[in-house]
C-alpha positions as CSV (number, residue, x, y, z in Angstrom):
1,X,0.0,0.0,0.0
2,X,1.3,3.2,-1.3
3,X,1.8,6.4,1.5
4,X,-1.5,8.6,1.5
5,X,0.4,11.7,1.1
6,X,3.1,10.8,-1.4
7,X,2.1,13.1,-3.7
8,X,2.4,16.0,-1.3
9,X,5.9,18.1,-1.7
10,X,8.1,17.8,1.0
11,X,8.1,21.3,2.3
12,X,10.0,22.8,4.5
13,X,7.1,24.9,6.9
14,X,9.0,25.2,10.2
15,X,9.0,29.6,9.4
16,X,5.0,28.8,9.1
17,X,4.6,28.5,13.2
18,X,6.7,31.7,13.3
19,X,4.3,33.8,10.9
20,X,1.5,32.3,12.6
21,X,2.4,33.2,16.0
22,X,3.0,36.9,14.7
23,X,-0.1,36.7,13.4
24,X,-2.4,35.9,16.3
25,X,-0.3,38.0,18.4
26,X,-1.6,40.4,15.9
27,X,-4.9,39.9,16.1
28,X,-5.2,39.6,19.7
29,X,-3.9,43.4,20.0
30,X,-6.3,44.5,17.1
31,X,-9.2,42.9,19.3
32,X,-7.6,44.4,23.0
33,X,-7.0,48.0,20.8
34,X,-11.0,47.4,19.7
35,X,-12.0,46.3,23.4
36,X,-10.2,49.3,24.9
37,X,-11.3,52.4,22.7
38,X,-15.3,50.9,22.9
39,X,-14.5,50.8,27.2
40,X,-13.0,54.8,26.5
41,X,-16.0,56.0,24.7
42,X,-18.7,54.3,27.0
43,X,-16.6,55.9,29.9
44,X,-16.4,59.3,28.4
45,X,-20.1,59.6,26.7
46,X,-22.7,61.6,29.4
47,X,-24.9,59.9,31.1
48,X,-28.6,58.7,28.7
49,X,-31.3,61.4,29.8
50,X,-33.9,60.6,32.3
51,X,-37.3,61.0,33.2
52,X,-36.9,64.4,34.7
């Protein structure tokens, strides 16, 4: 029985984990960045008018 992934090139992908790291590190500062200017402008809008 032939390998199931012969076909597939034998690539070398160890910078992959690298750029993947990077890039969640990325996106997890995008999100906090997002989280943290929504919790500014909550903080800093005036109160919603009342009844009176």
């Amino acid at each position: 029985m032939p390998p199931l992934f012969a076909w597939w090139p034998d690539w070398d992908l160890g910078w992959l984990k690298i750029v993947l790291g990077i890039a969640v590190a990325i996106g997890l500062t995008a999100g906090e960045i997002d989280r943290r200017r929504k919790l500014s402008r909550r903080r800093d809008a005036p109160p919603p008018a009342g009844d009176g």
